[in-house]
C-alpha positions as CSV (number, residue, x, y, z in Angstrom):
1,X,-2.0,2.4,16.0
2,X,1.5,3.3,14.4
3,X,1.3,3.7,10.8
4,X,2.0,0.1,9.1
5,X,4.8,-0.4,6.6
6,X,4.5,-1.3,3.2
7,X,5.4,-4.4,3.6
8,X,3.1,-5.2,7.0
9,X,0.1,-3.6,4.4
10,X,0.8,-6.2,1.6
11,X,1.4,-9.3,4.0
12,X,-1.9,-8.0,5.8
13,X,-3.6,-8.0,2.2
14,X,-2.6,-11.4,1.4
15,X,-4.2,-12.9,4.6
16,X,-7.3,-11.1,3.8
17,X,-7.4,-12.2,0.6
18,X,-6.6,-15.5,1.4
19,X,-9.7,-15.5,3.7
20,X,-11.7,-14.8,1.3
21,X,-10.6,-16.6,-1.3
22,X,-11.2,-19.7,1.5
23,X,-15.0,-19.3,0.9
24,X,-15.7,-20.5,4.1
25,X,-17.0,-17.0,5.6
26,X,-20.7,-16.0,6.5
27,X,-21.5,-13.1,4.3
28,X,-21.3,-10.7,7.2
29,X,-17.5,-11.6,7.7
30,X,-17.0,-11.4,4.0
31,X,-18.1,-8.2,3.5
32,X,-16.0,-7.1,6.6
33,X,-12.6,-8.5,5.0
34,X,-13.6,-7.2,1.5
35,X,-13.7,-3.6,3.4
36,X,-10.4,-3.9,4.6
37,X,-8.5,-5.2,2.0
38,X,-10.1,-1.7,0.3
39,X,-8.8,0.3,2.9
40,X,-5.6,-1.1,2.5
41,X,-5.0,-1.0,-1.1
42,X,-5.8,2.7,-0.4
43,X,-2.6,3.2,1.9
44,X,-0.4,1.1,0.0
45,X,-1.6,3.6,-3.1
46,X,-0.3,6.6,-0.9
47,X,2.9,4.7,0.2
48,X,3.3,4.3,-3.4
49,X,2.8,7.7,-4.2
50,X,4.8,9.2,-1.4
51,X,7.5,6.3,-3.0
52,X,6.9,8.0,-6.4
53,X,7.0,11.7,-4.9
54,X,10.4,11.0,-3.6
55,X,12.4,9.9,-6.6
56,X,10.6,12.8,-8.6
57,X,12.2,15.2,-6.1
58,X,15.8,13.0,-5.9
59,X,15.6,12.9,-9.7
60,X,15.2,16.6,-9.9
61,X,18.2,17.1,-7.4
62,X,20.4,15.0,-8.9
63,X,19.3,17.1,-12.6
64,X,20.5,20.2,-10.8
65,X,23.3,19.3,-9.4
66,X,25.0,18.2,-12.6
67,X,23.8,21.1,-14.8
68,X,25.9,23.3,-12.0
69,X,28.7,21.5,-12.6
């Protein structure tokens, strides 16, 4: 499976969530969504990270570039 995009993570979460939230779920499928929307606030932390990362190092670039000016 192709790594999901922010975005596909969060709408993902929000269905699980929302299955949940439903009540309507023997305790089997419950745990089973409550899993998953772990793993997925787990890779939308490392998106967020890598997100982060990014403008640390553009940041930085940017710093340079003007102080050789």
């Amino acid at each position: 499976m192709a790594k999901q995009t922010y975005k596909e993570l969060s709408d993902e979460l929000s269905r699980v969530m929302s299955e949940l939230e439903r009540g309507d779920l023997d305790i089997d499928e419950a745990v089973r969504c409550y899993e998953r929307g772990l793993a997925i606030v787990k890779e939308l932390e490392v998106h967020l990270k890598n997100a982060e990362n990014k403008v640390v190092q553009l940041k930085a670039k940017t710093l340079d570039e003007i102080e050789e000016e």
